[in-house]
C-alpha positions in Angstrom: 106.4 69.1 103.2 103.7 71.6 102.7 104.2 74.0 99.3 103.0 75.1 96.4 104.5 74.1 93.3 104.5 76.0 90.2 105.6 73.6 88.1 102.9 71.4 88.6 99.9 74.0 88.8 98.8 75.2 92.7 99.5 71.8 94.8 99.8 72.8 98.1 100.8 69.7 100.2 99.2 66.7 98.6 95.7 68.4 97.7 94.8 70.4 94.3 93.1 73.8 95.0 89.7 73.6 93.9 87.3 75.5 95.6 87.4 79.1 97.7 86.9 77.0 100.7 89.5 74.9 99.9 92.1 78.3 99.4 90.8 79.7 102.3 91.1 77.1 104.6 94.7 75.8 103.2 96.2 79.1 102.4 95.5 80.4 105.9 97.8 77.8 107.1 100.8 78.5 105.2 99.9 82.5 105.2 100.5 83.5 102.0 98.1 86.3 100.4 95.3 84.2 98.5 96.6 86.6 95.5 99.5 85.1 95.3 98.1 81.3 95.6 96.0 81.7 92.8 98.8 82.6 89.9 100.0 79.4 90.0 96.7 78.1 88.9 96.1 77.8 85.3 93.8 80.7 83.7 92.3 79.1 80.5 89.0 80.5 78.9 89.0 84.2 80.0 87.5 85.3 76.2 84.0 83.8 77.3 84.2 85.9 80.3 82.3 89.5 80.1 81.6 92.0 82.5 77.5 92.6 82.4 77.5 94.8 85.6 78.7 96.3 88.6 80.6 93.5 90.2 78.8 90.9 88.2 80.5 88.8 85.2 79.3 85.9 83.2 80.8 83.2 81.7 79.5 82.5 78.0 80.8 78.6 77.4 79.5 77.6 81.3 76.4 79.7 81.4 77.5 80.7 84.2 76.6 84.7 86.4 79.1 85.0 89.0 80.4 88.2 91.3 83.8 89.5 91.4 84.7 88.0 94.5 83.9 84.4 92.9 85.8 85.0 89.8 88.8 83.0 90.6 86.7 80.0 91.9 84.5 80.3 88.3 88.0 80.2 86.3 89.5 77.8 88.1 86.6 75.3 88.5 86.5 71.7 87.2 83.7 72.9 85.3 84.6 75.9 83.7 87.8 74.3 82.4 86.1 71.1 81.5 83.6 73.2 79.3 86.6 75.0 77.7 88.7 71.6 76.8 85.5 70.4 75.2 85.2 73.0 73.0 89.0 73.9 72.2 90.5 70.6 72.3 88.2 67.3 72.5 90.8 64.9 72.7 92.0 66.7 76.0 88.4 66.5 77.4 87.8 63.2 76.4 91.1 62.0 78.4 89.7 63.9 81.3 85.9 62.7 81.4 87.4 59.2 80.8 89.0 59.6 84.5 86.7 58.3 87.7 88.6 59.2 90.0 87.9 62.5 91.0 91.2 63.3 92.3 93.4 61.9 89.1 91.0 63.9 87.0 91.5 66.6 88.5 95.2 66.6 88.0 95.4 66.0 84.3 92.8 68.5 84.0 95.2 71.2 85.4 97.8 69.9 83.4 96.1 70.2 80.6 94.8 73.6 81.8 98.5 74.6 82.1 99.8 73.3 78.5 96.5 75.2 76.8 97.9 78.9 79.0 101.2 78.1 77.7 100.1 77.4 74.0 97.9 80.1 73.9 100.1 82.6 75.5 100.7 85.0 72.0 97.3 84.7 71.0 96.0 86.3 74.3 93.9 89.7 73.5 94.0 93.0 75.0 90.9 92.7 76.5 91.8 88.7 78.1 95.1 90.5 79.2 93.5 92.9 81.0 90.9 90.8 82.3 93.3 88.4 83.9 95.2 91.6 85.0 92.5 92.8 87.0 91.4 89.2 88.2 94.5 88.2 89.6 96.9 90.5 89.8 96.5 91.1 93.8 97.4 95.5 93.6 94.2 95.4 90.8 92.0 92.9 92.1 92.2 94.8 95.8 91.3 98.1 94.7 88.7 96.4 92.9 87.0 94.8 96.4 87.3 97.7 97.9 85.8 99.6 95.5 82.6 97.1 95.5 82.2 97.2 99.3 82.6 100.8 99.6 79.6 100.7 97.0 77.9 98.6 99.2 78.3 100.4 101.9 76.8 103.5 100.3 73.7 101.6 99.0 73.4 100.5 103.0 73.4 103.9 104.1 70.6 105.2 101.8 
């Protein structure tokens, strides 16, 4: 049967989350808000994150310039949290890059992703807390959208 699982990190069905295509498409069909969806996704790594602009953020460990709207796909990508085990824990990393399969790596890597949010739960700064606050909490993140495209719209209009 079709559900997500918190236990196990964002499994909807049989497929891992990955991609904002992927949460559109599969979160549309079991109509929950996206918001919601993405909590049960491990957020690892948010210290390397900065704001650097209006609706623009950058990620120091990936390199990585992305927009508000893509922040969750950024945090949640194979890369971003492959580029965090490396650094924090090798052995994790190592484990994961060792996996072919795309799929199976995958997995362990949200697994892993979840054990790291869990052990680094009291170490969490002000700054990450509010961070992941306004990334994902769905009231925050909301205001935020609607803040940018009101912005837009008055940069249209001029």
């Amino acid at each position: 049967s079709s559900g997500i699982n918190a236990e196990y990190g964002g499994v909807i069905g049989d497929q891992i989350l990955v991609s904002e295509e992927e949460y559109a498409e599969e979160i549309e069909d079991i109509k929950i808000p996206r918001a919601v969806a993405h909590r049960f996704n491990p957020c690892i790594g948010l210290k390397y994150i900065k704001q650097t602009g209006n609706n623009k953020y950058s990620c120091k460990i990936c390199n990585a310039v992305f927009t508000f709207k893509m922040r969750v796909w950024h945090i949640n990508s194979e890369k971003h949290r492959m580029n965090y085990m490396k650094d924090r824990y090798p052995a994790y990393y190592k484990e994961c890059k060792e996996l072919k399969i795309n799929m199976r790596r995958k997995v362990l890597l949200m697994f892993y992703a979840a054990k790291v949010e869990e052990k680094e739960k009291e170490q969490t700064t002000e700054e990450e807390k509010k961070l992941k606050a306004l990334f994902f909490d769905p009231e925050l993140f909301e205001a935020e959208d609607k803040r940018i495209d009101e912005e837009k719209k008055k940069k249209k209009k001029k």
